[in-house]
N, C-alpha and C positions, 0 to 999 in steps of 0.2 A: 912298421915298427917291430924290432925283436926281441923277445925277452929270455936273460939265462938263470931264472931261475930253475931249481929242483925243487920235483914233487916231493909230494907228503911221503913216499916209500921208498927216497934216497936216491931216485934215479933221475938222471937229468930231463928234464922238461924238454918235448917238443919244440922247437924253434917256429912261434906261430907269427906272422903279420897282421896286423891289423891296420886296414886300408879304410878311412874316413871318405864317406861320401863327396865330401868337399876339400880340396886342398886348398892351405891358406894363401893369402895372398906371394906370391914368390919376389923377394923383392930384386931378385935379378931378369925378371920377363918383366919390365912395365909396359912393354908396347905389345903384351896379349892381352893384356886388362882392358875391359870398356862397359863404361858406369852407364848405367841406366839412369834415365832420369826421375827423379824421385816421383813416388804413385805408380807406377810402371811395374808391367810383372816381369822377372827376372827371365835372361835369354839364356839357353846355353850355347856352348861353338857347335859349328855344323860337326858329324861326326859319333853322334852322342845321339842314342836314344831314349826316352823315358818309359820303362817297362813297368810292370806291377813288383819286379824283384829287385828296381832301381835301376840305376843308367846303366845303360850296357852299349860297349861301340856298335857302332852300326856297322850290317857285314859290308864286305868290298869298301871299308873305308879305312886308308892312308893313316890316321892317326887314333888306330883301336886299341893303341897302349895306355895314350893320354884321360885322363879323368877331367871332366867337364870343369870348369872356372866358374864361377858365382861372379856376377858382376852387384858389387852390395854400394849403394849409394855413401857417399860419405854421411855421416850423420853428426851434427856440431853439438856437444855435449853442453849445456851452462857451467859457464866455472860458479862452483858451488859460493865462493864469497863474494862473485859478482852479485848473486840476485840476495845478499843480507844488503838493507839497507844501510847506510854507512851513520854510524853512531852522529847527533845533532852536537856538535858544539856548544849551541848557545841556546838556551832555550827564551821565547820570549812569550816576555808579560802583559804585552799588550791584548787587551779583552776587547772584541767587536762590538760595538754599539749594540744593544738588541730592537727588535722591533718594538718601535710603538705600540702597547697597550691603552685599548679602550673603560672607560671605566665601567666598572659595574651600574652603576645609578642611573648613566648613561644608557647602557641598554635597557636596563626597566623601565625607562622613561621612552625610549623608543618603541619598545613592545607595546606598554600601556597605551600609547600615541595613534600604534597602529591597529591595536584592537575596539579603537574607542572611535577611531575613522572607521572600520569597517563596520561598526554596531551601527553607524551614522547613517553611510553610505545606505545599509539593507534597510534603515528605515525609512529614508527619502524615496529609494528605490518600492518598498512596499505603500505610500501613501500614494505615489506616483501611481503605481498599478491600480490602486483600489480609485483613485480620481478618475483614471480613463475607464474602467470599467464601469464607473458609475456613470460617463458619461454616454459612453457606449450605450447603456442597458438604456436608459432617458430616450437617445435617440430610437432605438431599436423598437422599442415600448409605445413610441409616437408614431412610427411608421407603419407599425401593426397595426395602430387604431384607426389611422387615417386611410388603411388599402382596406378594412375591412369591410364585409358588407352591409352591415347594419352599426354602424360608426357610434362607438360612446361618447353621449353626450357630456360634457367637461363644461362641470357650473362655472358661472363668472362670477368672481365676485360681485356683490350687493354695490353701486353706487355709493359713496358719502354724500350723503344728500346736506345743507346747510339748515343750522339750526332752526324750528320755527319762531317766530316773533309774531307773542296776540297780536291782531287789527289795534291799533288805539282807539279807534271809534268805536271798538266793544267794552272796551274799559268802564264805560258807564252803563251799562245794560248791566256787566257781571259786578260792581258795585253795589248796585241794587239789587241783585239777587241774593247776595252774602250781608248787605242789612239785614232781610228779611229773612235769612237762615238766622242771624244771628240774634232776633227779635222772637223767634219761634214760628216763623211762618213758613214752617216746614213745607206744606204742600205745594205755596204759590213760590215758596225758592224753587221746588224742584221743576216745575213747570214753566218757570224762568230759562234756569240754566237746562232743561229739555233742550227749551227752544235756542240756545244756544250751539248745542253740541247740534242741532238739523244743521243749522245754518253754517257751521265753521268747524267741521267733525277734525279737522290739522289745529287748532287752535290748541298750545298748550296747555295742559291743566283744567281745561273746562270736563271731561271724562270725572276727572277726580275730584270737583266742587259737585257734580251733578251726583257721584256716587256720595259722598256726604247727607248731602240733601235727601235720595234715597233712602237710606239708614236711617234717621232721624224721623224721617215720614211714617218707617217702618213699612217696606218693601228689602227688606235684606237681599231676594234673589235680585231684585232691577239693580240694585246696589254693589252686588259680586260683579254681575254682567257688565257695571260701567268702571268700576276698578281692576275687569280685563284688559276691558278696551285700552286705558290709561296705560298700563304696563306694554299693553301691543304696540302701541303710538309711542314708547321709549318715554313717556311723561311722568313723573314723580311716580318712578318705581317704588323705589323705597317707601317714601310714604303710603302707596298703593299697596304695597305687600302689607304693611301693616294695618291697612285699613281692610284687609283681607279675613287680618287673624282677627278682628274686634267682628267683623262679619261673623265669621264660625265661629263666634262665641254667641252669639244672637240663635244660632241656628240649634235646636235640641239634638241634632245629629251629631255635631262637630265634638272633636277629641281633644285634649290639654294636646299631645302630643303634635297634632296637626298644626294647632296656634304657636308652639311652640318652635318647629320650624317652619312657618310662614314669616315669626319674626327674628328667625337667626337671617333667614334670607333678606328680610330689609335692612338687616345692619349689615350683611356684605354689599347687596346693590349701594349701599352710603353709609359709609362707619363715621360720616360728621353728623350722621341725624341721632340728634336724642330724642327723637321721639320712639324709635323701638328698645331702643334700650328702659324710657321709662315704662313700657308697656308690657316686656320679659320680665323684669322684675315684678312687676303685678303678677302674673301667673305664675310666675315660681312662690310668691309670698302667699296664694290663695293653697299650691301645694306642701306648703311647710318648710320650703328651699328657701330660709331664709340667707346664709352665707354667701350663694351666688347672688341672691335678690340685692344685699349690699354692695355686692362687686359693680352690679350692671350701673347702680345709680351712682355710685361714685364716676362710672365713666360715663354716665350721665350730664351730672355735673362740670363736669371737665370740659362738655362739647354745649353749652346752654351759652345764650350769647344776651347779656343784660338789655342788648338796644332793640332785641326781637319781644319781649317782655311784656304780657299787658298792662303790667304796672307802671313802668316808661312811658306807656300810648300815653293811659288814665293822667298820669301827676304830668307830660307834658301839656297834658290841654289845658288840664284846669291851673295851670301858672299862664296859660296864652289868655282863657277866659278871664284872668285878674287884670291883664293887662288890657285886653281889648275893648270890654265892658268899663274899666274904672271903678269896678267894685270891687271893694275889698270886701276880703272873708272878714266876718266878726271874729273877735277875738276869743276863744277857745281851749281847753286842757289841750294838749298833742293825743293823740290817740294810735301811735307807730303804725300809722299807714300812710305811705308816702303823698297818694293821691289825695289823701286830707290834712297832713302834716307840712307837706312842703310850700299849700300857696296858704296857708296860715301862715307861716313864718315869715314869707314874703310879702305879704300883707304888714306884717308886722315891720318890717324892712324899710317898706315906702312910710310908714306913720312917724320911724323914727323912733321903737323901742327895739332898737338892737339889742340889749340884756333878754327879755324877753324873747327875741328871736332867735338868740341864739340859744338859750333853754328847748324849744320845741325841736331844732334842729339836733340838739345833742339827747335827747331821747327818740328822736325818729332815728339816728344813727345805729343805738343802741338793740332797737327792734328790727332792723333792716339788714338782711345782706350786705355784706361792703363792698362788693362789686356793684351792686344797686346802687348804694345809697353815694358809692364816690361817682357813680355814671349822673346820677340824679340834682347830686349839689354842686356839679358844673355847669348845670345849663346858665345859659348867658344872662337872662335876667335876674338870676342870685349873683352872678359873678363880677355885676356892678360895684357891689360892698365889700370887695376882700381888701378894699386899704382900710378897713373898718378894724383894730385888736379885737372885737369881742368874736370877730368869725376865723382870726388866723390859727386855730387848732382843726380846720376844717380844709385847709386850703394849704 
């Protein structure tokens, strides 16, 4: 390339060439052009060497005029409005379904569901553990005892043995020995019922007629010693226990407090027996405890049974005595005691002064318990005359 311009001091400029590494493509040679295949490092023609001062011909070569060709791949430019998306016509309104949502409630009832199975699970799975390790250890524990060399002895339970039942053929021997306590024949009762408990030591209750008789003889130790035995033999504990505490009150050594639990314990061996409760209340009322001493006999009374009653014995005999003998009681004021009120009135009954009889009957009421006196005015030989008006406020 030449250029005619003039320098800056008015004088025509050197006439310089400037020769580009690369000539462009000539579009009158297309058959010396040849394209590399794209990725390919660019070849020159033979003729041409690459030096550090740029291509320079190679000596002894034919064409050291010519400057080397570029062979440049074609390269396909994007048309710039191909790659703008082309404006949408129509826009549409249709909206995609969206997905199904679970509900909230839903899953807190599911959480809750699965936290309350796994609370389940761990505690089935912990009782399971704790049952085979119990069972485990049981076996383990037996096996130990039974290799071991001096083997622990493992008590057996006691037998239930069946209840005893007196001989009936004693029945009369211990009859007559309980007259004769009941007569004051202290000594020869106990030497009775002695001779009973040799002969029949399993016989129920005879321990505790003999320790009676004891006491009353005044031998209190022979007396504790046979209201052991009774309690060992399982026979009228209860009552035993309390004929214990009436023992330690005999004895000058004995303590209120000792009496007083010997007869808390007979009211637990048997809370239907009134007879320790009427006997705590004694010793509480000797110590000034009156408030309990009231508690006890009211639950006293509550457990007293009208047909066990010596008064019931008394007034049924003497109505059997009116009848068997045929004598009648003379006729008499009432004196409100059953066993002398009630076969005077029935006396009165058979003669045929029912107004009268029934006056005796209605102050014997008056003075009598009325669990007595309604157990008393049912017996059968009064209960002849209830179609009688002057007895129906009795019946």
């Amino acid at each position: 390339m030449s250029s005619n311009k003039t320098a800056d001091d008015g004088k025509p400029a050197k006439q310089t060439q400037s020769l580009s590494r690369f000539h462009p493509r000539s579009p009158g040679r297309p058959d010396e052009e040849q394209e590399s295949p794209a990725g390919e490092d660019l070849k020159y023609k033979a003729g041409w060497v690459h030096t550090p001062a740029g291509l320079r011909p190679a000596p002894n070569s034919s064409r050291s005029a010519e400057m080397p060709r570029l062979s440049i791949p074609n390269i396909v430019l994007p048309n710039p409005k191909s790659a703008l998306p082309e404006p949408a016509t129509e826009v549409s309104l249709t909206v995609s379904p969206a997905a199904p949502r679970i509900p909230a409630w839903l899953l807190n009832e599911t959480a809750i569901a699965f936290k309350v199975g796994a609370v389940v699970i761990f505690l089935l799975g912990a009782i399971i553990a704790f049952r085979f390790g119990e069972y485990r250890g049981r076996k383990t524990t037996f096996r130990e005892i039974k290799s071991a060399p001096f083997a622990m002895a493992v008590p057996t339970p006691a037998p239930v043995l069946p209840p005893a039942e007196f001989p009936e053929d004693l029945l009369p021997a211990l009859n007559a020995a309980l007259k004769m306590l009941r007569e004051g024949d202290n000594l020869d009762a106990l030497s009775a019922l002695n001779k009973l408990v040799s002969s029949n030591p399993k016989a129920p209750s005879i321990h505790y007629a003999a320790a009676i008789a004891a006491l009353q003889a005044g031998y209190p130790r022979e007396a504790d010693r046979l209201a052991d035995a009774s309690i060992k033999n399982r026979f009228r504990v209860s009552d035993s226990l309390a004929l214990k505490a009436a023992i330690a009150a005999s004895l000058s050594k004995s303590t209120a407090p000792e009496q007083e639990s010997l007869l808390k314990k007979a009211i637990a061996a048997d809370p239907m027996n009134p007879a320790p409760f009427i006997e705590l209340a004694s010793l509480l009322r000797y110590q000034g405890r009156n408030d309990p001493a009231a508690d006890l006999l009211e639950s006293a009374a509550s457990r007293l049974n009208p047909a066990d009653a010596e008064t019931v014995v008394e007034t049924t005999r003497a109505i059997l005595a009116v009848d068997a003998a045929g004598n009648l009681v003379p006729p008499s004021q009432p004196l409100g005691i059953p066993s002398k009120d009630l076969p005077n009135a029935y006396s009165e009954m058979k003669r045929g002064n029912f107004a009268n009889a029934a006056a005796i009957l209605r102050f014997c009421r008056d003075q009598t318990a009325p669990d007595v006196f309604s157990y008393l005015v049912n017996d059968p030989a009064l209960r002849k005359f209830t179609s009688r008006p002057e007895f129906k406020e009795f019946y």
